[in-house]
N, C-alpha and C positions, 0 to 999 in steps of 0.2 A: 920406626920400630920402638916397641919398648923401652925405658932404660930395664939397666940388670937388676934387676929383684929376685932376691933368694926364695920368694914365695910364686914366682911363676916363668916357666919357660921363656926365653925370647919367642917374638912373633913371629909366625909364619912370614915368609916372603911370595909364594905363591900359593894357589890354589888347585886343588883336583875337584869335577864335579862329580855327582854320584846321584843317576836318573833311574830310578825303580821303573818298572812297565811292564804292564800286563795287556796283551791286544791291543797297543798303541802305533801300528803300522801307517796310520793315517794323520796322527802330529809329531810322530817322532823326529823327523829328519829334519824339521822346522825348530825342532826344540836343543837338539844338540848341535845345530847351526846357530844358533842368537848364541847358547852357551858356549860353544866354540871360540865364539868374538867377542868374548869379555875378557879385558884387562887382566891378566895375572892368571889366568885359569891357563893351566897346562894340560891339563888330563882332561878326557870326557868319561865317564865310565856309565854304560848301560846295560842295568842289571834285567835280565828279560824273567821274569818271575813268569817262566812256564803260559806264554804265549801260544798262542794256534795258532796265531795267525803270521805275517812277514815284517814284525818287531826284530825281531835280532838283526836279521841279514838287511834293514833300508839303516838302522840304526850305526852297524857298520859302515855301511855305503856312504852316509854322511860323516862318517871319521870316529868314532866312538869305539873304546875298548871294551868288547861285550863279552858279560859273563850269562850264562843260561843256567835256570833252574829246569828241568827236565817236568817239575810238577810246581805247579803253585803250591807257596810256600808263608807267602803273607808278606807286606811291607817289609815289619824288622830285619827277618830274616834279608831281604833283598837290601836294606841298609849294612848288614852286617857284611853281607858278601861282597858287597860296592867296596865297602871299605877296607877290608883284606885286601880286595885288587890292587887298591892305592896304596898300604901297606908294601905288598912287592915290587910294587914300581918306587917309590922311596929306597926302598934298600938294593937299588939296582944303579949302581953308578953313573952308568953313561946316562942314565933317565933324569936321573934327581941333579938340579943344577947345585943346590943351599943342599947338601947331605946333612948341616949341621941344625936345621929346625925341621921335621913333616911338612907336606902341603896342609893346610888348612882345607875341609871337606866342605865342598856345598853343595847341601843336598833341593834337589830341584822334580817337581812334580811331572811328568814325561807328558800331561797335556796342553802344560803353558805354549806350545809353539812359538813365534814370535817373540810373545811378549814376555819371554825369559829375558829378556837384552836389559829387563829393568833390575834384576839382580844384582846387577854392579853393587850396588847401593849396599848390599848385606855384609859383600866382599869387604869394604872401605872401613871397618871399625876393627874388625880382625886382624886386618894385613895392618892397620895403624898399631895395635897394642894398645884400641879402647875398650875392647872387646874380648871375651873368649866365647862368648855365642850371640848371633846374631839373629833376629826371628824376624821376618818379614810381618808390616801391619796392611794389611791391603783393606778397601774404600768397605764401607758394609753392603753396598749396592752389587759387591764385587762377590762377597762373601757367598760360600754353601747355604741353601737354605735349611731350616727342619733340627741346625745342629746346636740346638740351642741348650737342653738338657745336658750333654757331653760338654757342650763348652763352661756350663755354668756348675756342673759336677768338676772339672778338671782344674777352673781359675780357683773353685771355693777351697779348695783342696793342697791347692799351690802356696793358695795368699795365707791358710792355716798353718800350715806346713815351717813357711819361710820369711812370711811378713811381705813378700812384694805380689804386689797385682799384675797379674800376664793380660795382656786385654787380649790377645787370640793365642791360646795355648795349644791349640789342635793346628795351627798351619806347619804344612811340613816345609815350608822353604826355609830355609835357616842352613846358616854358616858358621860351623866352629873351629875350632883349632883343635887337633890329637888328643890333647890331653884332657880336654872338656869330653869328647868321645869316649875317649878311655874311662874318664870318672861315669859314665852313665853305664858302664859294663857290669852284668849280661844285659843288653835292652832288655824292655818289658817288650812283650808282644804282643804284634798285631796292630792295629789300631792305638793299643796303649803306651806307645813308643817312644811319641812329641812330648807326654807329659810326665812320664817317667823318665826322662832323658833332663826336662825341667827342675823336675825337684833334685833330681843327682846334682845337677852343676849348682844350682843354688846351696846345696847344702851342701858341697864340698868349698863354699865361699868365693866360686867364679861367678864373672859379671858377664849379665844377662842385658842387652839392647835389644829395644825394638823397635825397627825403623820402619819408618812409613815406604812402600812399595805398590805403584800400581802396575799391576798382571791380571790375565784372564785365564781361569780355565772351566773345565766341564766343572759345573755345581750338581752336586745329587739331586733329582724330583721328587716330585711329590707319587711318583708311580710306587709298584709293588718291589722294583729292583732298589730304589731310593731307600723305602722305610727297612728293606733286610739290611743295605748296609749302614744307616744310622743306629738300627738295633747292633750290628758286630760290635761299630764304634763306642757305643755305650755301653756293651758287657765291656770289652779290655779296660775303658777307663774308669770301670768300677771295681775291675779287677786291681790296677794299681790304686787309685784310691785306698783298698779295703786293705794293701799290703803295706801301704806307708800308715794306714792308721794304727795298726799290727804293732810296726815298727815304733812308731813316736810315742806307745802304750809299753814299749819295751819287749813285746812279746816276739816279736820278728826279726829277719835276719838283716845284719844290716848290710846296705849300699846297693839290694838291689829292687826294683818298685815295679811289680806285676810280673816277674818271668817266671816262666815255671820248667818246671824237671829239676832235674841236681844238677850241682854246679852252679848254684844261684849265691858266688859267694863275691864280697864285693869285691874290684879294684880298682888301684891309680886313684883313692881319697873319695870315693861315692859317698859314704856315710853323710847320711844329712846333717849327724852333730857337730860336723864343721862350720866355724863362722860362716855368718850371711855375707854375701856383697852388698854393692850395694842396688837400690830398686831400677829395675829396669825400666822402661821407655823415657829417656831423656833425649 
């Protein structure tokens, strides 16, 4: 654990995970079983983002605390709500073992199956107090194809931003602890979540690792369902983009990077004009 430093909470002692899913009835129960059997994770939470099909009810059936959106709602939102869950299970006594630190959150893609088991890995610099967010680096061969514009619009944007290089900025597996959660509040949305979640912690001066992880899941194609969703991913992450350059021009609001309606006002230290940490992937 940490020692005490007046500039960061103590570390997490355990972990909650937190698996978005939309019509994943056929890797779910494979994916919150590996995560089930990881070290330190207590909680499963599976967020069913407006399903049709039998995601909520095999998701239970494999042991997971499932929250339902009635319509689809997008990623963030399904991050957001995962995390409220964990939120009331923390402040419920008989639940929370450590009442005195939050679980630390890892969020996890609901079509890893299996090879969620290799998580561990993300868990281990958070629950040390190396870490306040952790980003999975998986093999390139492993990688989405096609996501190449998003990814080189969101690292160019990051590295400007805050001086450190994210070499995959768009993977959602990654592990943080509350208060790194908390400083990326209100997510940006949609799509633009991973990298507006990025520059909050960075520019609130939390340290950012990225460790190497090998996992498999579905990659987008090159079909007509592929390029709609490579296009969503690239409007939100021009949307945050276009709001941190807003902001670093002085013009915008600060601490919060791509969300939109009211209520877009920062907390828990988002402001990017907080010292840097230091550069990530060591």
């Amino acid at each position: 654990m940490r020692a005490a430093d007046p500039g960061f909470p103590a570390a997490p002692t355990a972990v909650a995970a937190i698996i978005p899913a939309k019509d994943e009835a056929d890797r779910i129960a494979a994916t919150v079983t590996a995560v089930r059997a990881l070290a330190h994770v207590e909680v499963v939470v599976v967020v069913d983002d407006g399903s049709t099909d039998d995601t909520a009810a095999v998701a239970a059936a494999a042991g997971a605390s499932v929250v339902r959106h009635p319509r689809n709602r997008g990623k963030s939102a399904a991050m957001a709500s995962g995390a409220a869950r964990v939120a009331e299970l923390d402040a419920t006594p008989d639940d929370a073992e450590d009442s005195g630190s939050p679980r630390a959150l890892l969020f996890v893609d609901a079509d890893l199956g299996e090879t969620a088991a290799a998580l561990a890995a993300l868990i281990e610099p958070v629950l040390a107090g190396e870490a306040d967010l952790s980003i999975a680096v998986i093999p390139a061969s492993k990688s989405s194809r096609g996501g190449g514009r998003a990814v080189r619009l969101a690292r160019g944007e990051i590295a400007r931003r805050t001086g450190v290089t994210i070499t995959q900025p768009l993977n959602g597996m990654r592990c943080l602890t509350r208060a790194a959660f908390e400083a990326a509040q209100p997510l940006s949305r949609g799509w633009g979540v991973e990298t507006g979640m990025l520059l909050a912690a960075l520019g609130a001066g939390l340290r950012v690792r990225e460790v190497p992880v090998d996992f498999s899941h579905r990659a987008s194609g090159a079909d007509w369902a592929g390029r709609m969703h490579r296009a969503r991913q690239l409007r939100d992450i021009a949307e945050v983009v276009a709001r941190s350059r807003l902001q670093s021009a002085g013009m915008g609001r600060r601490g919060s990077f791509g969300s939109a309606g009211p209520g877009d006002s920062a907390r828990s230290g988002g402001s990017a004009g907080r010292p840097r940490g230091p550069a990530s992937g060591d």
